[in-house]
PyMOL Python script that loads the backbone (N, CA, C, O; Angstrom):
from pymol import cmd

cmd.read_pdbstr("""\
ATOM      1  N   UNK A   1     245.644 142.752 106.824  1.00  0.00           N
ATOM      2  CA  UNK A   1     244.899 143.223 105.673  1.00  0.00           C
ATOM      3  C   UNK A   1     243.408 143.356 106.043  1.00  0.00           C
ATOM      4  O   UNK A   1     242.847 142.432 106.633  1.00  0.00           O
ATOM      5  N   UNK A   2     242.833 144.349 105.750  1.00  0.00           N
ATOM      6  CA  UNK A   2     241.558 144.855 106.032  1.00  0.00           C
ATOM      7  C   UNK A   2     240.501 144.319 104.961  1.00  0.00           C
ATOM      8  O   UNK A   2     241.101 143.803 104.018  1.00  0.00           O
ATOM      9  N   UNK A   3     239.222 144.284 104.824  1.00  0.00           N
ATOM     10  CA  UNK A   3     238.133 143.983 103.724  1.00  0.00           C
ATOM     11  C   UNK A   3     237.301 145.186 103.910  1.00  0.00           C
ATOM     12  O   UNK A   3     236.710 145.521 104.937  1.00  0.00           O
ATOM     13  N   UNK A   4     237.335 145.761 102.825  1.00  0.00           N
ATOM     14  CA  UNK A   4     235.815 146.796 102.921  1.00  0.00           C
ATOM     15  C   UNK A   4     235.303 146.612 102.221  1.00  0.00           C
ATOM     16  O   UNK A   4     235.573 146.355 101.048  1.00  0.00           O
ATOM     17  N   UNK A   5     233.621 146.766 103.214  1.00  0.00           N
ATOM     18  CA  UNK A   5     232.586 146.456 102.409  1.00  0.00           C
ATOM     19  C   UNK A   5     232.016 146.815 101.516  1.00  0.00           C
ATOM     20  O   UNK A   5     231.054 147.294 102.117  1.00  0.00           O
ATOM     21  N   UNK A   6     231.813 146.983 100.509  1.00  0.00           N
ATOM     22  CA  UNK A   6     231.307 148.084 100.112  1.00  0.00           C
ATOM     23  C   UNK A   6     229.762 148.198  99.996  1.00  0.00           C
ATOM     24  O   UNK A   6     229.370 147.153  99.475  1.00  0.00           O
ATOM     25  N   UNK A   7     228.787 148.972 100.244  1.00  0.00           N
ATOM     26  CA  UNK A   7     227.274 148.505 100.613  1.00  0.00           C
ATOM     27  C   UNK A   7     226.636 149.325  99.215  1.00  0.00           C
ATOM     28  O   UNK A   7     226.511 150.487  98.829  1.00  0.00           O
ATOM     29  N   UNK A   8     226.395 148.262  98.843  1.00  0.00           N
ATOM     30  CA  UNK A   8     225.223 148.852  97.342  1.00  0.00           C
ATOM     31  C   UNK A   8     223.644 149.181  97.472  1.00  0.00           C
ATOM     32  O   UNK A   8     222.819 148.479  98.057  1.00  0.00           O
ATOM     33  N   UNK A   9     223.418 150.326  96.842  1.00  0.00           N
ATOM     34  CA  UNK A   9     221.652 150.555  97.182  1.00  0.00           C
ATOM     35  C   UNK A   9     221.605 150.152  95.561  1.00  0.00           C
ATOM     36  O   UNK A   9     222.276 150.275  94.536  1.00  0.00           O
ATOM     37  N   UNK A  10     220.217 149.529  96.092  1.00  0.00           N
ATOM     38  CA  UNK A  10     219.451 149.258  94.819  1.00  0.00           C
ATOM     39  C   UNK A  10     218.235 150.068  95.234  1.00  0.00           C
ATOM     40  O   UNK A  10     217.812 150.377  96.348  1.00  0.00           O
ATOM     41  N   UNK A  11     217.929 150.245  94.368  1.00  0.00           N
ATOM     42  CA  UNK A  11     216.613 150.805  94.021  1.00  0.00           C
ATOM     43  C   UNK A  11     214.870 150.322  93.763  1.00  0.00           C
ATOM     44  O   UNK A  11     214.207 151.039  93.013  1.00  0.00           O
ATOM     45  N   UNK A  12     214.446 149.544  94.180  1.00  0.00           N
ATOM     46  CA  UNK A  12     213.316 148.330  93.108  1.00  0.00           C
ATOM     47  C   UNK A  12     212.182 149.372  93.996  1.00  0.00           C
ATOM     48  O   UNK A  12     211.804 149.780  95.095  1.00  0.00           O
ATOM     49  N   UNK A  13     211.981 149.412  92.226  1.00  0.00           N
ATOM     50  CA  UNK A  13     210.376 150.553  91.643  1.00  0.00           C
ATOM     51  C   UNK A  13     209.256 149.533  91.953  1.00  0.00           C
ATOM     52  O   UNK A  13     209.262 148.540  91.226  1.00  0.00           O
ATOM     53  N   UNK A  14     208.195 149.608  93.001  1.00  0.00           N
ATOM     54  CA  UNK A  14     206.768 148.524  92.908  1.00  0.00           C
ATOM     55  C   UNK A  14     205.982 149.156  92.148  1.00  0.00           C
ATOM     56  O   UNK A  14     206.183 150.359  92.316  1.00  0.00           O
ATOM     57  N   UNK A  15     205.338 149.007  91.539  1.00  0.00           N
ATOM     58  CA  UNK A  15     204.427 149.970  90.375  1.00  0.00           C
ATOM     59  C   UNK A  15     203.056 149.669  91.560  1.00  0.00           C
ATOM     60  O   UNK A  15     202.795 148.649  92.198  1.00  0.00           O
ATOM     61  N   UNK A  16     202.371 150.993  91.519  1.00  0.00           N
ATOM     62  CA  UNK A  16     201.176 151.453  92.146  1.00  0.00           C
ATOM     63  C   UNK A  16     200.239 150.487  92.055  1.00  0.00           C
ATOM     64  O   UNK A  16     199.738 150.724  90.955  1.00  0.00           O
ATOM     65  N   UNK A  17     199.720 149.618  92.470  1.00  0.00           N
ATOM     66  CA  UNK A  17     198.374 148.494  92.392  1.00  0.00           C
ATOM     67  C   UNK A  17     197.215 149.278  91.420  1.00  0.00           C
ATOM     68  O   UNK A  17     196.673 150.370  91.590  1.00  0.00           O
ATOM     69  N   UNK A  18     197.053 148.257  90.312  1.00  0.00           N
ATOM     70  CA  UNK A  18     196.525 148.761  89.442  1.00  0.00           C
ATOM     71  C   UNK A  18     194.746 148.605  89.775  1.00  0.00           C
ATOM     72  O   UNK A  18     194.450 147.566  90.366  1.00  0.00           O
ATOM     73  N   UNK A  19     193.467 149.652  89.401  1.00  0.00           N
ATOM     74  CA  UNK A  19     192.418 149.205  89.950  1.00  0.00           C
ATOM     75  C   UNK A  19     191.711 149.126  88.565  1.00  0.00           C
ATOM     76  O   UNK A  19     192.223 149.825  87.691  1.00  0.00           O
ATOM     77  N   UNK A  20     190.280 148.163  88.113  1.00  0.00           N
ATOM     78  CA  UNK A  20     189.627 147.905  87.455  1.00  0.00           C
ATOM     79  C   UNK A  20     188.080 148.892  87.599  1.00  0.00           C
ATOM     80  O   UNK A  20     187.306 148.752  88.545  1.00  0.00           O
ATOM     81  N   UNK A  21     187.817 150.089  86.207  1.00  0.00           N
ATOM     82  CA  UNK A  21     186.651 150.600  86.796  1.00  0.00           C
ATOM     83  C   UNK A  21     185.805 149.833  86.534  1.00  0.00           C
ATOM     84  O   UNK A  21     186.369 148.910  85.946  1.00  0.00           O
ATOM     85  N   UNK A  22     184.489 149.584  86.626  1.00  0.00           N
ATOM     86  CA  UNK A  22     183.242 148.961  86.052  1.00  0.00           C
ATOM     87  C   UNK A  22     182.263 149.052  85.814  1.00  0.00           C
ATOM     88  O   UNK A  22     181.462 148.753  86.699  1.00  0.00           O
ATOM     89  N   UNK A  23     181.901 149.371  84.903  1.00  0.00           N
ATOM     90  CA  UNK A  23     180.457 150.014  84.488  1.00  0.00           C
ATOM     91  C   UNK A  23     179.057 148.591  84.350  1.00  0.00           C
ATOM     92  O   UNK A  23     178.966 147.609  83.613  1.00  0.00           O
ATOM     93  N   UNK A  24     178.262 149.086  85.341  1.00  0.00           N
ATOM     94  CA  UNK A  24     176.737 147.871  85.574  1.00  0.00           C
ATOM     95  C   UNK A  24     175.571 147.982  84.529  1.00  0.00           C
ATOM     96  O   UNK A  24     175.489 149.199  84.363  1.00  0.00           O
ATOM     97  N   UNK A  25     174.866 147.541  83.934  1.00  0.00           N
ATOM     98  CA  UNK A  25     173.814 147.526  83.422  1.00  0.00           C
ATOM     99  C   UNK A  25     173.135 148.394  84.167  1.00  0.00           C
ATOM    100  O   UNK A  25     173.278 148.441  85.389  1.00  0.00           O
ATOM    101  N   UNK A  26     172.121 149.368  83.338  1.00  0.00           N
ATOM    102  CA  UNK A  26     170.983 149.337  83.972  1.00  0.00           C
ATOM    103  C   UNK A  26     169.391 149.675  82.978  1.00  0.00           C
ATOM    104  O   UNK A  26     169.252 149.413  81.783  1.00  0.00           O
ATOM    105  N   UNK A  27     168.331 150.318  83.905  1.00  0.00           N
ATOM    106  CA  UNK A  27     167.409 149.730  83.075  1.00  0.00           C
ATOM    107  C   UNK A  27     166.739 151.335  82.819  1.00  0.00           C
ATOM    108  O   UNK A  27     165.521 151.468  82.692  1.00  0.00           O
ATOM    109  N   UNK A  28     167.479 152.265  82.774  1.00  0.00           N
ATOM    110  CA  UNK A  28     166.827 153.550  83.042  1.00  0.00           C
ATOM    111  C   UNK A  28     167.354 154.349  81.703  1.00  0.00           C
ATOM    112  O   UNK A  28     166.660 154.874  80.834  1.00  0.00           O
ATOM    113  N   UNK A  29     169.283 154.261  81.827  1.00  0.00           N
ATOM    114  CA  UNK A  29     169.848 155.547  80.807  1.00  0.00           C
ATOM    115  C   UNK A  29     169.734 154.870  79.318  1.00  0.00           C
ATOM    116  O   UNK A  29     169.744 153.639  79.328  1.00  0.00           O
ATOM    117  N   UNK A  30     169.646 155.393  78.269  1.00  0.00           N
ATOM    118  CA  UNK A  30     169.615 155.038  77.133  1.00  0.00           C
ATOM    119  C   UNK A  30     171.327 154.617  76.150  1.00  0.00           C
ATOM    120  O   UNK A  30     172.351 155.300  76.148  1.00  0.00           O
ATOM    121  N   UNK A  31     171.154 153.724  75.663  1.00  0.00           N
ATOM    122  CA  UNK A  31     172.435 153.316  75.070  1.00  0.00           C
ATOM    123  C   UNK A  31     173.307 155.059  74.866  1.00  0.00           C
ATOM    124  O   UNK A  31     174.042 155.639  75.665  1.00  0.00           O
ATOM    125  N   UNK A  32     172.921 155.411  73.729  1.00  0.00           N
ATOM    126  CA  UNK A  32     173.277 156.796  73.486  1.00  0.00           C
ATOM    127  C   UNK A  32     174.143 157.655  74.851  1.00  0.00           C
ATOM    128  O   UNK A  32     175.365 157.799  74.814  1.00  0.00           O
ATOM    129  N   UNK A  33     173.602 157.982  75.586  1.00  0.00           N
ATOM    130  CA  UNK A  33     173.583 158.307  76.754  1.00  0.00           C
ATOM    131  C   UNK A  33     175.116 157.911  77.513  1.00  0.00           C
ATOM    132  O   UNK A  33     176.036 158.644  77.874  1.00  0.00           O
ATOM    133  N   UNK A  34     174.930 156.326  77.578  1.00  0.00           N
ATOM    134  CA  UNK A  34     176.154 156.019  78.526  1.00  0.00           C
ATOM    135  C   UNK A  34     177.751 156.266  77.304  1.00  0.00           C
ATOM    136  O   UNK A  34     178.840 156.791  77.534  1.00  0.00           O
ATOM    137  N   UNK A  35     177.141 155.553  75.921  1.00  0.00           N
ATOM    138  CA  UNK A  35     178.423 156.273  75.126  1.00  0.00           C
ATOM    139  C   UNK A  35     178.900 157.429  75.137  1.00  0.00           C
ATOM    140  O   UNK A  35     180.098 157.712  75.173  1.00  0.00           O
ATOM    141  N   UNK A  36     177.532 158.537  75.091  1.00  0.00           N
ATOM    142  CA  UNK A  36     178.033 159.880  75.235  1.00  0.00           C
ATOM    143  C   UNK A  36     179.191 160.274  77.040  1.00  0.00           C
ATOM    144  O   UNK A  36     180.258 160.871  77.176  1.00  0.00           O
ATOM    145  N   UNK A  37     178.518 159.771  77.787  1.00  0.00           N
ATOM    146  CA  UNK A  37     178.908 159.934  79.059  1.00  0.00           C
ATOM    147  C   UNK A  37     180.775 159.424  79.620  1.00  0.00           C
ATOM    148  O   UNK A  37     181.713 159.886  80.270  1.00  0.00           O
ATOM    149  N   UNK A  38     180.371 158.102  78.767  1.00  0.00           N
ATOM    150  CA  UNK A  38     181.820 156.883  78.558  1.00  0.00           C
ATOM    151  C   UNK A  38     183.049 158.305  77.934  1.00  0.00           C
ATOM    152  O   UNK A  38     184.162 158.562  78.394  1.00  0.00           O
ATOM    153  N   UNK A  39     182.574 158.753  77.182  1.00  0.00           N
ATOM    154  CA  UNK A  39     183.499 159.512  75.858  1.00  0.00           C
ATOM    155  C   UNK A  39     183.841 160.995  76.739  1.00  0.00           C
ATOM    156  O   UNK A  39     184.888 161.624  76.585  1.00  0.00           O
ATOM    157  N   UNK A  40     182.673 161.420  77.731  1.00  0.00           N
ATOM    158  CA  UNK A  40     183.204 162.607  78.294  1.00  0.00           C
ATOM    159  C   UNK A  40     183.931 161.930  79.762  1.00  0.00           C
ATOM    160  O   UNK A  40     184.475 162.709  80.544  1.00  0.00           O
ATOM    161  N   UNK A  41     183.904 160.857  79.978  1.00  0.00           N
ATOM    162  CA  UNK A  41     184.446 161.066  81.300  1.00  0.00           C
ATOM    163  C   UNK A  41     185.946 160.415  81.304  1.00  0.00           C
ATOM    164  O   UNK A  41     186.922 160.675  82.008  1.00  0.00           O
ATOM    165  N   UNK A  42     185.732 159.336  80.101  1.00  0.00           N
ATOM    166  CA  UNK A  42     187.444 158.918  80.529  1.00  0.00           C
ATOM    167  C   UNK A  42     187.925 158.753  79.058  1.00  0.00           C
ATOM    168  O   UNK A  42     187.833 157.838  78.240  1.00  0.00           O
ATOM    169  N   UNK A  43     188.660 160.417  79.040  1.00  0.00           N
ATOM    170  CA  UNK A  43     188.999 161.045  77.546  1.00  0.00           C
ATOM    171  C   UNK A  43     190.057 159.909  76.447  1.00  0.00           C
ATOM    172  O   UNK A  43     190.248 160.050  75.239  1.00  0.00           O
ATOM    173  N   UNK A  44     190.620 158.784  77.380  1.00  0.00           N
ATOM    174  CA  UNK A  44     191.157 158.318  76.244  1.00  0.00           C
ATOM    175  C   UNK A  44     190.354 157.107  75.663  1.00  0.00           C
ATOM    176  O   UNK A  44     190.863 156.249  74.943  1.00  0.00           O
ATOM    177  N   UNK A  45     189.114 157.129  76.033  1.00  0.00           N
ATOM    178  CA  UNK A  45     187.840 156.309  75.355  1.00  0.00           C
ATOM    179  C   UNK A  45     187.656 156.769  73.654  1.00  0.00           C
ATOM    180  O   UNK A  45     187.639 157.979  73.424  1.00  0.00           O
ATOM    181  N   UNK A  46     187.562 156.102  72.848  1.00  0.00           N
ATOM    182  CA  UNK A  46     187.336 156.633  71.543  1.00  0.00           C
ATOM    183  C   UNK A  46     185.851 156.367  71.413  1.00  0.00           C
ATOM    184  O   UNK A  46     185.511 155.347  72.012  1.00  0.00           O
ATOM    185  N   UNK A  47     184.807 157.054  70.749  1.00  0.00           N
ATOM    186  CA  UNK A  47     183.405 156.545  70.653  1.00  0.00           C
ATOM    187  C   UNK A  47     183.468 154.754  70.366  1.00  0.00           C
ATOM    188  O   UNK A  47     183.230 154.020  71.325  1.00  0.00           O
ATOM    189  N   UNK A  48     183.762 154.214  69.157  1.00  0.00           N
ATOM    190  CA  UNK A  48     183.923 153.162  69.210  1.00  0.00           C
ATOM    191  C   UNK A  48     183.827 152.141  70.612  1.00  0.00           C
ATOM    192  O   UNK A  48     182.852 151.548  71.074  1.00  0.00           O
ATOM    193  N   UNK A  49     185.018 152.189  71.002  1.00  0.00           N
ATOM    194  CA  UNK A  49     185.713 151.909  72.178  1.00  0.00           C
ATOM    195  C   UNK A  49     184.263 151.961  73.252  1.00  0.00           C
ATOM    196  O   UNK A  49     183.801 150.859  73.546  1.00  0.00           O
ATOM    197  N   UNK A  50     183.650 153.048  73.752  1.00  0.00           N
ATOM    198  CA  UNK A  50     182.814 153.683  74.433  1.00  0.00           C
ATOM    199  C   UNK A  50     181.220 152.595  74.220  1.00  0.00           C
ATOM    200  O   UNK A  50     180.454 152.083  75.037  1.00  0.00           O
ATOM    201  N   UNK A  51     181.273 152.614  72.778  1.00  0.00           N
ATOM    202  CA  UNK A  51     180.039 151.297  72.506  1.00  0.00           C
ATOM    203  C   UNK A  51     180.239 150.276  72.367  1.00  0.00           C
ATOM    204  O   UNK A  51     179.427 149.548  71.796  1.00  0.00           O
ATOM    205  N   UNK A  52     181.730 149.710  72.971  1.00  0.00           N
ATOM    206  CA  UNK A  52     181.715 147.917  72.724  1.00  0.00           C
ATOM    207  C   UNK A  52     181.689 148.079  74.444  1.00  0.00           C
ATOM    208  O   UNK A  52     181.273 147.077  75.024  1.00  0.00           O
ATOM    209  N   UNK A  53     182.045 149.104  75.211  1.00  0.00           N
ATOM    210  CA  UNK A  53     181.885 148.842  76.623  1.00  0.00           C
ATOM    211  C   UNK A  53     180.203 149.083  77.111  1.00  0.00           C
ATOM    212  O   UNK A  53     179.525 148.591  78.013  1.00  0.00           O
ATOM    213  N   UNK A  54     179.914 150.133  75.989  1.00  0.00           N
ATOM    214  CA  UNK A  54     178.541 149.660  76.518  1.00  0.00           C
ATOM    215  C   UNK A  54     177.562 148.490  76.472  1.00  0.00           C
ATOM    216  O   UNK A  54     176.877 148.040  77.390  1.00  0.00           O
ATOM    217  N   UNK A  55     177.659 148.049  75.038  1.00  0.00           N
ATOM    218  CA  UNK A  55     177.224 147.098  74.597  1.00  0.00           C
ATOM    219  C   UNK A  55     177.455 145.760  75.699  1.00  0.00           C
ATOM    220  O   UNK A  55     176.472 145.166  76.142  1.00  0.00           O
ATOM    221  N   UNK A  56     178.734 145.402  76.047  1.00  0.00           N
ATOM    222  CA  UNK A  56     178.993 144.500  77.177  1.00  0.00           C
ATOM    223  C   UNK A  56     178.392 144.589  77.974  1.00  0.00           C
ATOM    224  O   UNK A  56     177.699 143.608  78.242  1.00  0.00           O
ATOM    225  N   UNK A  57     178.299 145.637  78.718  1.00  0.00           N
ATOM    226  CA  UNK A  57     177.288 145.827  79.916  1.00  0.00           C
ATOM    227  C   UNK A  57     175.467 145.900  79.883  1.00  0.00           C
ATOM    228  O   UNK A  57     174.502 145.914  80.646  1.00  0.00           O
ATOM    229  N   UNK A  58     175.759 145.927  78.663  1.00  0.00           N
ATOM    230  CA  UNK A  58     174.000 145.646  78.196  1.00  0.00           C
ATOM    231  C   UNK A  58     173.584 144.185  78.178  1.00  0.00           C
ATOM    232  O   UNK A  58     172.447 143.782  78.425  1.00  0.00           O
ATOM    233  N   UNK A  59     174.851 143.283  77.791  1.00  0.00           N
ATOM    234  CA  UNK A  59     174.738 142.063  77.211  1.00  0.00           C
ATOM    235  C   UNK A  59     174.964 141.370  78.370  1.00  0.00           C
ATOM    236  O   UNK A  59     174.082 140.568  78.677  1.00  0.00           O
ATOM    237  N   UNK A  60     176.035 141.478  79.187  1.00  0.00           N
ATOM    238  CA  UNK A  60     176.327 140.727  80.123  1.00  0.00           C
ATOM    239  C   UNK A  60     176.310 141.301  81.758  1.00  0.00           C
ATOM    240  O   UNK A  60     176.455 140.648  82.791  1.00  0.00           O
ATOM    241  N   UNK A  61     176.032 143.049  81.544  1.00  0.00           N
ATOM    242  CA  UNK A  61     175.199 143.220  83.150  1.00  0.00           C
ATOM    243  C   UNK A  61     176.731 143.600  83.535  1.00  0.00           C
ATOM    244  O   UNK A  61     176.903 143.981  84.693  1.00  0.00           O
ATOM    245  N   UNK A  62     177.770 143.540  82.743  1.00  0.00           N
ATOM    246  CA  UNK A  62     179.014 144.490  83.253  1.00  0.00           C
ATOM    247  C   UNK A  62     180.449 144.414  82.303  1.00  0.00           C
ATOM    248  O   UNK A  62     181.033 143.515  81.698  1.00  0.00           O
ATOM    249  N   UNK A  63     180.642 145.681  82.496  1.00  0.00           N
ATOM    250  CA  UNK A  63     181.473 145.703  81.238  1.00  0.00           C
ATOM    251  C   UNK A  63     183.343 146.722  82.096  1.00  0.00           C
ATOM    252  O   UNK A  63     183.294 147.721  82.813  1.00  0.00           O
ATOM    253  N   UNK A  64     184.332 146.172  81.763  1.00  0.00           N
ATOM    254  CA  UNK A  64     185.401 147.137  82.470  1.00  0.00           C
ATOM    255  C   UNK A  64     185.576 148.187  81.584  1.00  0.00           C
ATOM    256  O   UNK A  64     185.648 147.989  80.371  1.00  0.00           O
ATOM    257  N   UNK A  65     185.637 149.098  81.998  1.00  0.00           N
ATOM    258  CA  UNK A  65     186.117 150.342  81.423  1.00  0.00           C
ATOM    259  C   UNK A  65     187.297 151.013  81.183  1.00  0.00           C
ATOM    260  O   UNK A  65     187.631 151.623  80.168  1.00  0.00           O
ATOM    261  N   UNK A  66     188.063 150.793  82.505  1.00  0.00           N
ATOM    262  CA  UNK A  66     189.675 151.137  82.371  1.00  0.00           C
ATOM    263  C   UNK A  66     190.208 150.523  83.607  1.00  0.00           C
ATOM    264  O   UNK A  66     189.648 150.152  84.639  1.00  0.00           O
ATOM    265  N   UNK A  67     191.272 150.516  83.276  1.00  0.00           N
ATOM    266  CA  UNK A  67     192.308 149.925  84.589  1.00  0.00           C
ATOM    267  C   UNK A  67     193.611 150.773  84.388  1.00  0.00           C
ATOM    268  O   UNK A  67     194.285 150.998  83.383  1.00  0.00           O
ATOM    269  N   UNK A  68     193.736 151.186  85.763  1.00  0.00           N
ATOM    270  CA  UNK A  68     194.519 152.699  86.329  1.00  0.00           C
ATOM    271  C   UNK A  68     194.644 152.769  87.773  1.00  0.00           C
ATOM    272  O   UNK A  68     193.912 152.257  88.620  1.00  0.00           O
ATOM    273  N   UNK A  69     195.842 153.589  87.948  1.00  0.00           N
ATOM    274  CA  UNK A  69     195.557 153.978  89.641  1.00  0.00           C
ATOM    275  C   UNK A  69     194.705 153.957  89.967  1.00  0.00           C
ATOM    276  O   UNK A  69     193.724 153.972  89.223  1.00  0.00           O
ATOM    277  N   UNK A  70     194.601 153.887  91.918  1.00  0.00           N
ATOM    278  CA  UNK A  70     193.372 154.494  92.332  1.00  0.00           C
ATOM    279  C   UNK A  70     193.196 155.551  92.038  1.00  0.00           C
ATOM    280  O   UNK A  70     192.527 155.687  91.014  1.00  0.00           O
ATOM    281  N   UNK A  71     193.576 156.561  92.594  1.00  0.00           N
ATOM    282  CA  UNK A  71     193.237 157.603  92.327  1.00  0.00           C
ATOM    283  C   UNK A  71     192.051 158.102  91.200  1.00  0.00           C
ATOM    284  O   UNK A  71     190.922 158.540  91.422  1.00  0.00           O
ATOM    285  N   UNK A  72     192.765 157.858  89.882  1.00  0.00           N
ATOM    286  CA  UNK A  72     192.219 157.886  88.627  1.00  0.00           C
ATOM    287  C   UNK A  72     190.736 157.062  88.436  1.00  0.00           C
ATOM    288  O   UNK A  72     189.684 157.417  87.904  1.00  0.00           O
ATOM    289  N   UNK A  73     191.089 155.954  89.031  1.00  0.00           N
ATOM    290  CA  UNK A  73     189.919 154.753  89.276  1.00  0.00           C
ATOM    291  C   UNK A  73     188.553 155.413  89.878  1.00  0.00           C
ATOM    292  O   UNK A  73     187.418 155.326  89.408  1.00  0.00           O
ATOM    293  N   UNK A  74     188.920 155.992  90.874  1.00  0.00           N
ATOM    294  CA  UNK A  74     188.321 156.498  92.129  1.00  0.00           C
ATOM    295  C   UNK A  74     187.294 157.527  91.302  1.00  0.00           C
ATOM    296  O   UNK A  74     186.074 157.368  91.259  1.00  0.00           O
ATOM    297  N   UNK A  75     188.174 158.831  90.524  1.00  0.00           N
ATOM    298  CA  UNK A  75     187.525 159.767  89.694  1.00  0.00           C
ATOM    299  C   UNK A  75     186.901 159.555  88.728  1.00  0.00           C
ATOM    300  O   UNK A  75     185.808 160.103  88.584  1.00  0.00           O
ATOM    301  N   UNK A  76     187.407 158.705  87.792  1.00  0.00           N
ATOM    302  CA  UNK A  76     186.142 157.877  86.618  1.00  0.00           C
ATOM    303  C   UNK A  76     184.914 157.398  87.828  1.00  0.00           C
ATOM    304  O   UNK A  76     183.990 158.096  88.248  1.00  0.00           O
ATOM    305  N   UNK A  77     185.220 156.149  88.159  1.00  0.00           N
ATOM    306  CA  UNK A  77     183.414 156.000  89.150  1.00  0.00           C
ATOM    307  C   UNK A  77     182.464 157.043  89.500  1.00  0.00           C
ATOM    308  O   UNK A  77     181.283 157.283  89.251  1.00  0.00           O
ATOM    309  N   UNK A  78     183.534 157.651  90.260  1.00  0.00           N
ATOM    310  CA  UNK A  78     182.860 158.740  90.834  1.00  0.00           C
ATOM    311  C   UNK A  78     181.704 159.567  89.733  1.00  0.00           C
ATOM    312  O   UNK A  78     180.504 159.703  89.971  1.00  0.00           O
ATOM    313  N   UNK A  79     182.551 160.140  88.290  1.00  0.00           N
ATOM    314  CA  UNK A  79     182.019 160.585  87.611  1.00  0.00           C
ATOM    315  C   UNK A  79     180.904 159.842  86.938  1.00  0.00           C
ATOM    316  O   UNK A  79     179.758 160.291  86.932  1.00  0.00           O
ATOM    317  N   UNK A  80     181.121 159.099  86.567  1.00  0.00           N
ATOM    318  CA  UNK A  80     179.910 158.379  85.848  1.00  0.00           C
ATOM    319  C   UNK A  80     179.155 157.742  86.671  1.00  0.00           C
ATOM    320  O   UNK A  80     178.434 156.959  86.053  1.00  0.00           O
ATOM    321  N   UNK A  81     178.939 157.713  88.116  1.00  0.00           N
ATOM    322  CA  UNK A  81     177.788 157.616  88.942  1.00  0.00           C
ATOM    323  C   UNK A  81     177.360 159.322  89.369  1.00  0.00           C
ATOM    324  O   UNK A  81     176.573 159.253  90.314  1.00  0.00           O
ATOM    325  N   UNK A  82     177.513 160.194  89.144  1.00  0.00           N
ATOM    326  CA  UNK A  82     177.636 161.689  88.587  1.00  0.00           C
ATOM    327  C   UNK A  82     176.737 161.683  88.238  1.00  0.00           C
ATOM    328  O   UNK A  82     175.666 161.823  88.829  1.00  0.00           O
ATOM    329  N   UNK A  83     177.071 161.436  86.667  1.00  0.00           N
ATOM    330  CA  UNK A  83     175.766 161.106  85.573  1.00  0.00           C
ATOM    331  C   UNK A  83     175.369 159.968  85.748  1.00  0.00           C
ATOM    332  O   UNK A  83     175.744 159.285  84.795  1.00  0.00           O
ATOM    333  N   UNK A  84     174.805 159.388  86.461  1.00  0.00           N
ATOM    334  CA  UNK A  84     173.683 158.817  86.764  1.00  0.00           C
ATOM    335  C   UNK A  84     174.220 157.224  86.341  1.00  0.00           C
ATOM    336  O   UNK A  84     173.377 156.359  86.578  1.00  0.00           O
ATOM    337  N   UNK A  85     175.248 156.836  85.868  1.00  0.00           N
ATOM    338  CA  UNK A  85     175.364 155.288  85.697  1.00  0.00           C
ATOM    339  C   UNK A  85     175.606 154.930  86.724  1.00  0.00           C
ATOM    340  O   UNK A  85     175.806 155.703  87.661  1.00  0.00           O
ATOM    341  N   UNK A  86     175.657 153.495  86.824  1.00  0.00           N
ATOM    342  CA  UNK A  86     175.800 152.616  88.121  1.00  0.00           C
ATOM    343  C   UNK A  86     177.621 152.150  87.307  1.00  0.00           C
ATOM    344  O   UNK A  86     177.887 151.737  86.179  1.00  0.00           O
ATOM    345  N   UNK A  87     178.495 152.454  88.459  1.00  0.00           N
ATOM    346  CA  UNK A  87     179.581 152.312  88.559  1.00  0.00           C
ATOM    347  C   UNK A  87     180.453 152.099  89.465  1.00  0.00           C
ATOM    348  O   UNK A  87     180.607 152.963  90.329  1.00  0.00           O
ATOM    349  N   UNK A  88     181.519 150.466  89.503  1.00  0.00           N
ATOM    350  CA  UNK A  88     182.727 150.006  90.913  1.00  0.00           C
ATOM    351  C   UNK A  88     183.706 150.457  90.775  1.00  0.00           C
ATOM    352  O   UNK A  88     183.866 151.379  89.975  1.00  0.00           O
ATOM    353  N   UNK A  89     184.813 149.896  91.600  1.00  0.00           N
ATOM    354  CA  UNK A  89     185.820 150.018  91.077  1.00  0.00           C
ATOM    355  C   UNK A  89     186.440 148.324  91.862  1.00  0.00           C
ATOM    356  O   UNK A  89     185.815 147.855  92.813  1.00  0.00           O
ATOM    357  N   UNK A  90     187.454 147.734  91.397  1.00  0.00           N
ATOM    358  CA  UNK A  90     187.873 146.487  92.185  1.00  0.00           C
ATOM    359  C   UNK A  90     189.457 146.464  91.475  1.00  0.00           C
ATOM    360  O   UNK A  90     189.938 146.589  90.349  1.00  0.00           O
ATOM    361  N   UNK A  91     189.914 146.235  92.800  1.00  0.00           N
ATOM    362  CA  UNK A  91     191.269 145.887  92.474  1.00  0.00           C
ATOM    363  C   UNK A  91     191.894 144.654  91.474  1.00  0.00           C
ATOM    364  O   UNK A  91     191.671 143.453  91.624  1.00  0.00           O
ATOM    365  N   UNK A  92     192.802 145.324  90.330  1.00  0.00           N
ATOM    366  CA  UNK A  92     193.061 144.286  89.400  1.00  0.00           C
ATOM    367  C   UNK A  92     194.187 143.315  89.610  1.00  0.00           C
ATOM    368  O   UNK A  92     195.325 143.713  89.858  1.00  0.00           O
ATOM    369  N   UNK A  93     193.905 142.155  89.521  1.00  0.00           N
ATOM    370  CA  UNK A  93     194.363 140.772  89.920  1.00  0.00           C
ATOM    371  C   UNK A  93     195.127 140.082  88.705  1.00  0.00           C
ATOM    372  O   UNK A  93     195.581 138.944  88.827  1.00  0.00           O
TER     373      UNK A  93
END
""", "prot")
cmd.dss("prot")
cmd.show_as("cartoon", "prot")
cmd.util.cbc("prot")
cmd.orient("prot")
């Protein structure tokens, strides 16, 4: 009598390493300004939303903005050091 094996694939999905953007204080753009900027660059920001992240970064010198692929991560920074904010990105933990 014989045994066959039978060999199963599984599949296991790693989800993409998620990155943290971060928007810095600074002492130049005007509140107004970084909300307006917050609201055009990473569209699912609501104004609201846009002035409690600014406000943080006024208050405490840094505020996160979104957490997303790199990729995505990469293009928010990018943009809003564009317009002139000071902006990281760091991998989320």
């Amino acid at each position: 009598m014989s045994v066959e094996t039978i060999e199963r694939r599984s599949t296991i999905r790693k989800l993409a390493p998620r990155y943290r953007v971060l928007l810095h204080n600074d002492e130049f753009n005007s509140m107004e300004y970084v909300v307006e900027t917050l609201v055009k660059t990473v569209p699912s920001l609501t104004i609201p939303q846009a002035v409690d992240i600014m406000m943080q970064a006024h208050t405490s010198g840094v505020a996160l903005v979104i957490i997303c692929a790199f990729e995505h991560a990469e293009f928010y920074c990018e943009s809003l050091q564009a317009h002139g904010l000071t902006s990281t990105i760091e991998p989320d933990e």
